[in-house]
C-alpha positions as CSV (number, residue, x, y, z in Angstrom):
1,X,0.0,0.0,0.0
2,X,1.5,3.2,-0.8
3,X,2.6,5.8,1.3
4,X,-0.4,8.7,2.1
5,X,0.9,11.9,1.7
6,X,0.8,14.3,4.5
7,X,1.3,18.2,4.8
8,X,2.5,20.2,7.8
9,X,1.7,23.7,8.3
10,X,3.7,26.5,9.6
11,X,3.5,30.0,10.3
12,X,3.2,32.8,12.9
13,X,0.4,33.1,15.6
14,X,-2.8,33.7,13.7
15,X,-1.6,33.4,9.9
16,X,-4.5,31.2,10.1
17,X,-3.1,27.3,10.3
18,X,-6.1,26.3,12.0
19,X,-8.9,28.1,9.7
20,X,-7.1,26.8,6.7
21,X,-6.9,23.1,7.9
22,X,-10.8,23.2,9.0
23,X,-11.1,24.9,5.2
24,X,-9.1,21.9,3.3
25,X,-10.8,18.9,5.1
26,X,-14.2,20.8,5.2
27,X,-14.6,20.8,8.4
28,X,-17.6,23.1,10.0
29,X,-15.4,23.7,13.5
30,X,-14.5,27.2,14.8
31,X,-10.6,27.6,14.8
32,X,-9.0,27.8,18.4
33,X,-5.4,28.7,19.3
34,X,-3.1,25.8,18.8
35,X,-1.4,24.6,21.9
36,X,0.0,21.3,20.7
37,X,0.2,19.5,17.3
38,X,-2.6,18.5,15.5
39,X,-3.1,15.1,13.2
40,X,-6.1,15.7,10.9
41,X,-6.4,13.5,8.2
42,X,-3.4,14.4,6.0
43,X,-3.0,17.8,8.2
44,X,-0.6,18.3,10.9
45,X,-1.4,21.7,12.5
46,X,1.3,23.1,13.9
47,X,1.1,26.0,17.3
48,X,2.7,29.5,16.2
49,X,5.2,29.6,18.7
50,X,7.0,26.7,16.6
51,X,7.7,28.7,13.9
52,X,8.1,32.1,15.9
53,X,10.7,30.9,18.6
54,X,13.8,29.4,17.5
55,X,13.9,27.5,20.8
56,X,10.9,25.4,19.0
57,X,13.0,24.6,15.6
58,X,13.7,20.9,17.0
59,X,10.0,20.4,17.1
60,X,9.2,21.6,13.3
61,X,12.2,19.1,12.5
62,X,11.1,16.2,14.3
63,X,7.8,16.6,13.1
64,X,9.0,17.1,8.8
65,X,10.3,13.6,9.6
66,X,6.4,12.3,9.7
67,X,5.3,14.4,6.6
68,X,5.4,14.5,2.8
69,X,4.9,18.5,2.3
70,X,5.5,21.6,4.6
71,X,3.5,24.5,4.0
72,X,4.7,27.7,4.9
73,X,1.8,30.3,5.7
74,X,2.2,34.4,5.4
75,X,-0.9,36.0,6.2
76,X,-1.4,38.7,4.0
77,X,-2.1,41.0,6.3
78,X,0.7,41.0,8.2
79,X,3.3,43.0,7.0
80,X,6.6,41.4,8.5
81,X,7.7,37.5,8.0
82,X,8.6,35.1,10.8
83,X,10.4,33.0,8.3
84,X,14.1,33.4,7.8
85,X,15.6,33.8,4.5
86,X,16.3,30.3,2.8
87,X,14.5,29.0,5.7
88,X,12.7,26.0,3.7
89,X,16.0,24.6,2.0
90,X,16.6,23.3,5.8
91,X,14.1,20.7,5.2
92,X,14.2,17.5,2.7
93,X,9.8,17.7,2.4
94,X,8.3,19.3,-0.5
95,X,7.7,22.9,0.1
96,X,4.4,24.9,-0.8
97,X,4.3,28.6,-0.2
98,X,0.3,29.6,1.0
99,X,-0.5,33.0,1.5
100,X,-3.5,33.6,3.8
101,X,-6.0,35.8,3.9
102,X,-5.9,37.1,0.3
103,X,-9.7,38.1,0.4
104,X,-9.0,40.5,3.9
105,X,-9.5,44.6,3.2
106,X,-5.7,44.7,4.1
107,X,-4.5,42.1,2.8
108,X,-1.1,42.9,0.7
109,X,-0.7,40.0,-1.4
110,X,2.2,41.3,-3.8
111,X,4.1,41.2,-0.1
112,X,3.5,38.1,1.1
113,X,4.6,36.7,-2.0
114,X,7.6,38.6,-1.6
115,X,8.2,37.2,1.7
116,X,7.7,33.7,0.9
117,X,9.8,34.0,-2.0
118,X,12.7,34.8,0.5
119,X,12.2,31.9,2.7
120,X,10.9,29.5,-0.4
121,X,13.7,29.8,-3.1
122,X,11.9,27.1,-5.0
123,X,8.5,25.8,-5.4
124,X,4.8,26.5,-5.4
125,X,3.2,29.7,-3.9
126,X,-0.8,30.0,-3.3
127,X,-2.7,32.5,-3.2
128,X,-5.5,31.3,-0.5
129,X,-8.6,31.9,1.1
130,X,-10.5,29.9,3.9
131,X,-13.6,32.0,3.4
132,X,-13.9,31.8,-0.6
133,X,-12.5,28.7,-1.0
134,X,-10.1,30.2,-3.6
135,X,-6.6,28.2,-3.4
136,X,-7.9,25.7,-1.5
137,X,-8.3,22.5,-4.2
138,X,-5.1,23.4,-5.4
139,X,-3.2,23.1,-2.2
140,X,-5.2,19.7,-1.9
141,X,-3.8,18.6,-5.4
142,X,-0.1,19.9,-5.0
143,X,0.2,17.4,-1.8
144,X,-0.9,15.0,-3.8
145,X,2.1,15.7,-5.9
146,X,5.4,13.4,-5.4
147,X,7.9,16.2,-6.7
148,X,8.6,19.6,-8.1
149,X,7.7,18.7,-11.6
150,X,4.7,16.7,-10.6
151,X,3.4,19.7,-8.9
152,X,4.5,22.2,-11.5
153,X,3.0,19.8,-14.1
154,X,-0.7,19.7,-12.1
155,X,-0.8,23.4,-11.6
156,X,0.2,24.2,-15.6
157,X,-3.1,25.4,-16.2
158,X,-3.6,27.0,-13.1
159,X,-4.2,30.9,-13.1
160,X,-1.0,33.0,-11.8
161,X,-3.5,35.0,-9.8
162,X,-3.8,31.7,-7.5
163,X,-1.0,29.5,-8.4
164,X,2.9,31.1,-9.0
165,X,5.9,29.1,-8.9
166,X,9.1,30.6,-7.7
């Protein structure tokens, strides 16, 4: 039996790790803080203060060992990263860039792609929403994907306006 593939996500306190997972597996729960990990499905949710705090790092590594993809979450409405530059290249897991919160009155997309292009030197970057749905089927479909041309070859005639690769 083959493998299941299985995505992590990262990001700062409230870059919305929790809304997004309810969003992918459509589940109808309200989001709460994360204090712990998370194994939904094909989702681990990951607490903020993993990413945010250095001191945390071991736990983001131990748990990459358990996963197939690792997506890295900038909320678009935040306007600094808690991601350091290169920072995905310290993993061996598929990497997919999701900005969050693309449909928010401040949201600065062109930003947070920015950003994620600094700690994501290669790979897939979406442009998500939890409360439209947009980006959400193709996040589903890239962890599907096995490698970088796999992916790049299932998002081909996806628009740029959801789907860029870096």
């Amino acid at each position: 039996m083959a493998k299941k593939n299985r995505a992590m996500l990262i990001g700062s306190i409230g870059a919305g790790k929790s809304t997004l997972t309810n969003a992918l597996l459509e589940r109808k729960a309200v989001a709460v803080k994360t204090q712990t990990l998370h194994y939904y499905d094909w989702i681990v949710d990951t607490p903020g203060e993993y990413t945010e705090n250095p001191l945390f790092y071991k736990n983001i590594m131990a748990t990459a060992l358990e996963v197939t993809h690792i997506l890295f979450l900038q909320d678009a409405t935040k306007t600094k990263t808690i991601f350091p530059p290169g920072f995905s290249t310290g993993f061996t897991k598929l990497p997919i860039g999701v900005v969050t919160k693309c449909d928010a009155e401040t949201a600065d997309i062109p930003k947070a792609i920015e950003q994620l292009k600094k700690a994501l030197p290669k790979g897939p970057i979406v442009i998500s929403s939890s409360v439209s749905g947009q980006g959400l089927q193709e996040i589903r479909d890239l962890v599907k994907c096995n490698s970088f041309q796999e992916m790049q070859e299932a998002m081909e005639s996806v628009s740029d306006d959801v789907v860029i690769f870096v």
